[in-house]
C-alpha positions as CSV (number, residue, x, y, z in Angstrom):
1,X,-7.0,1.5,-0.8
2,X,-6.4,4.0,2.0
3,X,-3.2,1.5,2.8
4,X,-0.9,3.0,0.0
5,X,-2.4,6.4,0.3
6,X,-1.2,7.0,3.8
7,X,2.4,5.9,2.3
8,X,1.8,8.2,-0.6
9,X,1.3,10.9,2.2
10,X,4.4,10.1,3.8
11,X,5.9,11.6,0.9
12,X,6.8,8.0,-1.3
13,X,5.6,7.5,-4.6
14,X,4.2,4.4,-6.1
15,X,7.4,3.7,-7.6
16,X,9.2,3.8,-4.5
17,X,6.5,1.7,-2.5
18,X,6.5,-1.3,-5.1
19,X,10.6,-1.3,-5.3
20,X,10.5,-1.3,-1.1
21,X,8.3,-4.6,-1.4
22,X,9.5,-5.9,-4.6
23,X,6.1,-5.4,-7.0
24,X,5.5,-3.7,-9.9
25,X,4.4,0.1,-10.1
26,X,1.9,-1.6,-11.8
27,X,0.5,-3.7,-9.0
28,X,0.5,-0.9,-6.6
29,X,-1.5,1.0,-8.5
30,X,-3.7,-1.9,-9.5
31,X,-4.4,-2.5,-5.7
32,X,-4.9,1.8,-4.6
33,X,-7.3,2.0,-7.5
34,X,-9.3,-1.0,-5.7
35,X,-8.6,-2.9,-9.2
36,X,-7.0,-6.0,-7.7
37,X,-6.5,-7.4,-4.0
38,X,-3.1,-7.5,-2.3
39,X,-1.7,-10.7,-1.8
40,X,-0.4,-11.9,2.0
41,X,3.1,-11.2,1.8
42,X,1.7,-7.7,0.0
43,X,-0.1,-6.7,2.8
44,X,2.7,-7.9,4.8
45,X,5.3,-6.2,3.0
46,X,3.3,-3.1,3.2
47,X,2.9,-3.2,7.1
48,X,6.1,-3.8,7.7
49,X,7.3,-0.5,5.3
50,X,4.6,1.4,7.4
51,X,6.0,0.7,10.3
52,X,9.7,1.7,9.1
53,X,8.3,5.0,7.9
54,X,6.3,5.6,11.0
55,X,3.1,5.3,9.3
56,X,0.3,4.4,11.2
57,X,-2.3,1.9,9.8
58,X,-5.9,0.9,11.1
59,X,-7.5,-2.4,9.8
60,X,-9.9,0.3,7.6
61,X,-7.0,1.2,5.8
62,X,-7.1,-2.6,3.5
63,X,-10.5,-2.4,2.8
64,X,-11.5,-1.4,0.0
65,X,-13.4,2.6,-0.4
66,X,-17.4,1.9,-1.1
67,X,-18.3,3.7,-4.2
């Protein structure tokens, strides 16, 4: 999921991510591996850290990649 990758890019790691919106490493890397969806307050958790890093997400960014 493009989503956590752009985060990634911003220089955080996964660790970092699911302590900032209080999951496990384990679910973030569930949900960029396109293994498991996000839940709502997930995906609004993750916004809302976007937005503090100055990340910029498009509506593409939650879908998951077509193998």
């Amino acid at each position: 999921m493009k989503a956590i990758s752009r985060l990634i890019e911003s220089g955080m790691t996964r660790k970092q991510i699911a302590l900032s919106i209080g999951v496990s490493e384990q679910a973030i890397g569930m949900v960029a591996r396109d293994k498991r969806w996000m839940s709502q307050p997930m995906f609004r958790s993750i916004v809302e850290l976007a937005g503090k890093r100055g990340v910029e997400l498009l509506a593409r960014d939650f879908l998951f990649d077509s193998k």
